[in-house]
C-alpha positions in Angstrom: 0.0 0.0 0.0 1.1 3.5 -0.8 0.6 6.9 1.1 0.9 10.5 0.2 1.4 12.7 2.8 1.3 16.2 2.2 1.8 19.3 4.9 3.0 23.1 5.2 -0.1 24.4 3.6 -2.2 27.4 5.6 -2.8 31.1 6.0 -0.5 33.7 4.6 -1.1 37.3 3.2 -1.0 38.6 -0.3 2.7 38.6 -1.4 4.1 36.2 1.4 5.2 32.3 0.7 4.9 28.8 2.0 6.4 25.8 1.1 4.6 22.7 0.5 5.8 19.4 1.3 4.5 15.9 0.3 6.6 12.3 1.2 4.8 8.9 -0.3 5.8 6.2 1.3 4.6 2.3 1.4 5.4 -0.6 -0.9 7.1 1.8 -3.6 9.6 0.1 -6.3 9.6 3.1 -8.7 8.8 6.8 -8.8 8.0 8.1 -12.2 6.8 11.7 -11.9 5.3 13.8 -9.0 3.3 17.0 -8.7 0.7 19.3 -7.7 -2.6 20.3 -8.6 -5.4 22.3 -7.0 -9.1 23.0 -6.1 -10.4 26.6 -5.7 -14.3 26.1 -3.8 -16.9 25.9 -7.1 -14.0 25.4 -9.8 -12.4 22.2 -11.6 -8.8 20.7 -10.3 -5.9 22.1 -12.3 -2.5 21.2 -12.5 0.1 23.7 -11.1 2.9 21.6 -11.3 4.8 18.2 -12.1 7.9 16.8 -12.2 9.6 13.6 -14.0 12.1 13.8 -16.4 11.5 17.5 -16.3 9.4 20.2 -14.8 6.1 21.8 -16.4 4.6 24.5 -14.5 1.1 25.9 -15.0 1.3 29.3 -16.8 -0.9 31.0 -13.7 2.0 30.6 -11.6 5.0 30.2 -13.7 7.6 32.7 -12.0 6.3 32.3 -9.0 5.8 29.1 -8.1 9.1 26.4 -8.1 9.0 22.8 -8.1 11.5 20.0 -7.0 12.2 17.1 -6.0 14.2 14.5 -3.5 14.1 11.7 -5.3 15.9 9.4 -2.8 13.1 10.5 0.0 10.0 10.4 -2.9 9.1 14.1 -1.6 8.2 16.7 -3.8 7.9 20.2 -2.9 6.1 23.5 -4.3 7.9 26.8 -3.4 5.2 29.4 -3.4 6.3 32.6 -4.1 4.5 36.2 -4.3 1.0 34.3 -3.2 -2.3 36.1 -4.5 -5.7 35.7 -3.3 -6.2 33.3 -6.2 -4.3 31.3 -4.9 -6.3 30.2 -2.7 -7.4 26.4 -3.0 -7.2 23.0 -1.1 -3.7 21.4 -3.1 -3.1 17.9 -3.3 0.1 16.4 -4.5 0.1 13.1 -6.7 2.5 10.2 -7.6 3.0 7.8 -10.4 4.1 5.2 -8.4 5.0 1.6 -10.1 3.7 -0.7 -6.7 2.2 -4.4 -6.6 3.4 -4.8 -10.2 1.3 -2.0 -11.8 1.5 1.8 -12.0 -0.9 3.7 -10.7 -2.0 7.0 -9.7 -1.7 7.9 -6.1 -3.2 10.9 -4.3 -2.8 13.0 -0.6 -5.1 13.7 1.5 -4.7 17.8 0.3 -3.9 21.0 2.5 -5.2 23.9 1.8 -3.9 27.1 1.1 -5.6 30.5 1.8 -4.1 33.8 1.2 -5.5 37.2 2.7 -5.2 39.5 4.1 
């Protein structure tokens, strides 16, 4: 079995930062790409970010968001930078994890975010 487990999420103001942090941990044999996406209240998940062999970034936050990775501890982070009340949304990180001889799509439990002042 495989867990996400995702923290540093909470309240900041317009402007400020947090970093988000998210280990998986369980049965894991392989680690193909890791990420974040996000739900505002009323709108759709999006992707913000993901990494595997390289990094994407979602255009709403490319400057000021930063992805990476430790691969040897399966954590990815998101460096929020310059937050904006738009920002706001519960995030949930993700892992294509290769466990019980299959890949498969694993999810955390989310944190949210909320910036404002």
């Amino acid at each position: 079995q495989v867990q996400l487990v995702e923290s540093g999420g909470g309240l900041v103001q317009p402007g400020g930062s947090l970093r988000l942090s998210c280990t998986a941990s369980g049965k894991i044999f392989v680690v193909n790409a890791m990420g974040w996406y996000r739900q505002a209240p009323g709108k759709q998940r999006e992707m913000v970010a993901s990494s595997a062999v390289g990094t994407v970034v979602a255009d709403s936050v490319k400057g000021r968001f930063t992805i990476s990775r430790d691969k040897a501890k399966n954590t990815v982070y998101l460096q929020m930078d310059s937050l904006k009340s738009e920002d706001t949304a519960v995030y949930y990180c993700y892992g294509d994890i290769y466990s019980d001889e299959r890949f498969e799509t694993y999810w955390g439990q989310g944190t949210q975010v909320t910036v404002s002042s």
